[in-house]
N, C-alpha and C positions, 0 to 999 in steps of 0.2 A: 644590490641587495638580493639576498636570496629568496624567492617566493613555495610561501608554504602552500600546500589545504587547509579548506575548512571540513570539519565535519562535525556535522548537525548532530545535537542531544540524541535525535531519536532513531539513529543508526547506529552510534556509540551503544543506546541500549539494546538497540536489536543483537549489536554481534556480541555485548555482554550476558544475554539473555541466552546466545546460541552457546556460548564458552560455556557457562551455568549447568546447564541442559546437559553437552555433553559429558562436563566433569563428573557428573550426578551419574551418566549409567556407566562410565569407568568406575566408578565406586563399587557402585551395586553390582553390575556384573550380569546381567541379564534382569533386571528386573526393573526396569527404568523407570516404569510409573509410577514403582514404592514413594512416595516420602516425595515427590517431587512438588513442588512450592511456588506458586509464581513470582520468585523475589524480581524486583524491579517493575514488574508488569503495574501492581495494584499504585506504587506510587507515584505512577504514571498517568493512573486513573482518575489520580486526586488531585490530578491539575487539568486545565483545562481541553487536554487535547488526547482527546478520545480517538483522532486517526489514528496516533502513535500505540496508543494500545491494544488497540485492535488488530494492529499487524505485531505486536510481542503476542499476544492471544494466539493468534493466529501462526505465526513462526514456533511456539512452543506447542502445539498441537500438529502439528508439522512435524517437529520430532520426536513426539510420544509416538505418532503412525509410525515413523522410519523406526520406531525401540520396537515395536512389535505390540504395541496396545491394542486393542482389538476394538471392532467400528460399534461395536455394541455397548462400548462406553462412552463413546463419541455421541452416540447417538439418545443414552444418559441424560448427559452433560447438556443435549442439546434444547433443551425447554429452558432450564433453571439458566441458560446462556440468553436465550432470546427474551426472556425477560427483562435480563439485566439492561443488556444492548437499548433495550423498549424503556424502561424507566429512566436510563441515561440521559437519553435520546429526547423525550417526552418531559422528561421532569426540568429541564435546561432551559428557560426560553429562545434564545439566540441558537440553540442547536436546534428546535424545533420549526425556528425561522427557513434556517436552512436549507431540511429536509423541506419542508412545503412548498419552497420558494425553487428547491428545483424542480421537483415535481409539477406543478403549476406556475412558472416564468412569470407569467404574464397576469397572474392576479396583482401583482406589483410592479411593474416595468420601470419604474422610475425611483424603487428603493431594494427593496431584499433580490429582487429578481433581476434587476440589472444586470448584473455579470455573466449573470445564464444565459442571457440573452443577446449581448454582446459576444460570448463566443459563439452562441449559434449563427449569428451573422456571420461572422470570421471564417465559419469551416463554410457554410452556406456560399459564401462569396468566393471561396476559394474552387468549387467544379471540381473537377477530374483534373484538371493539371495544375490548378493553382493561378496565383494571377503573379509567378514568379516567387526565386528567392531574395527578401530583402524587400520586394514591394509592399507588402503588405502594409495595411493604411488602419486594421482596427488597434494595431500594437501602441499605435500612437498618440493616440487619446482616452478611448474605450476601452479597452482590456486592462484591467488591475494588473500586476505584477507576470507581463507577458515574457517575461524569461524563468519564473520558477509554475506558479499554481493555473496558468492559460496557456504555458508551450506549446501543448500539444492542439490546441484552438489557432496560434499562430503558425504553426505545420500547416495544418489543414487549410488555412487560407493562401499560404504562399508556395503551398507544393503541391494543394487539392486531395482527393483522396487517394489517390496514386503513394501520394509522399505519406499521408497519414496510413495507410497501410501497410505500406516498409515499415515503419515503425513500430507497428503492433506486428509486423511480422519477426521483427530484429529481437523485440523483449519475448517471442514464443521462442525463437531460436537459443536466446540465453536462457529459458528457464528448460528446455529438451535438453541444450548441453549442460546444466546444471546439475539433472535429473540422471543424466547417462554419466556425467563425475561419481555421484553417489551411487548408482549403482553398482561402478566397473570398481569403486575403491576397496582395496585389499584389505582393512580393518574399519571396526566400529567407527574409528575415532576420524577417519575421512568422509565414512558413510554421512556420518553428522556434520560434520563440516559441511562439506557439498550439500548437503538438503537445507543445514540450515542458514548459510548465507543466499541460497538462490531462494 
């Protein structure tokens, strides 16, 4: 049988979000931030998962800079944004939990804090070289879902900071070569491409 991929809702919106975007200044033609709409973004909003918005937010602000919008609308924008972000945030109870509970671990160790705390062990235990690949011992009990939302806690313990910094070095390197695509690309319609997949 042949095996496919999956791909997740919120990368599906992101790269529709990025098509969007650019179709919108081939339109216009120089004038990109006319008229431009956050389709997809807001109904993104209205369900429960505000990471995923936050990086369409975030990726369509990404290509209003690469249109040539200037930081002085950004900078507009940036109250009536941090607001939002603040009442989203605030007004949620369980996304409130969250935010508190990573910030302070340890007002609750044994419920919202838990998993904070569990990977701080994880990278903690793992030193400078790690206690090996595949050793690692918090994957197997303590850590929630340690191959999507703790990887990088299960890195850190089984390669140390050595191996968790390759890592953070690897995603600088893709988003510099990301950044030198869109730059070097010969029309608009790569410029945005390249800015706005990486």
């Amino acid at each position: 049988a042949e095996e496919g991929f999956e791909l997740s809702g919120s990368y599906a919106a992101r790269l529709n979000s990025v098509a969007t975007d650019m179709a919108k200044f081939d339109a216009a033609r120089g004038i990109f931030f006319k008229d431009n709409k956050p389709l997809g973004k807001s109904d993104v909003l209205k369900q429960p998962d505000l990471g995923t918005a936050f990086c369409l937010v975030l990726t369509g602000a990404v290509m209003l800079y690469v249109g040539g919008v200037r930081l002085k609308y950004f900078a507009v924008l940036a109250i009536p944004a941090i607001v939002v972000l603040y009442a989203a945030v605030m007004t949620v109870p369980w996304r409130r939990v969250r935010i508190t509970s990573f910030i302070n671990p340890w007002s609750d160790p044994q419920g919202a804090g838990y998993q904070v705390i569990q990977s701080l062990i994880a990278v903690g235990t793992g030193g400078v070289t790690g206690v090996g690949l595949m050793e690692g011992r918090q994957k197997l009990f303590y850590l929630p879902y340690p191959y999507s939302d703790f990887i990088f806690a299960v890195i850190g313990e089984e390669l140390g900071m050595l191996g968790a910094l390759a890592v953070v070095a690897a995603f600088v390197v893709l988003l510099w070569r990301g950044l030198r695509a869109s730059w070097s690309a010969p029309d608009d319609f790569g410029r945005f491409l390249a800015a706005g997949i990486t």
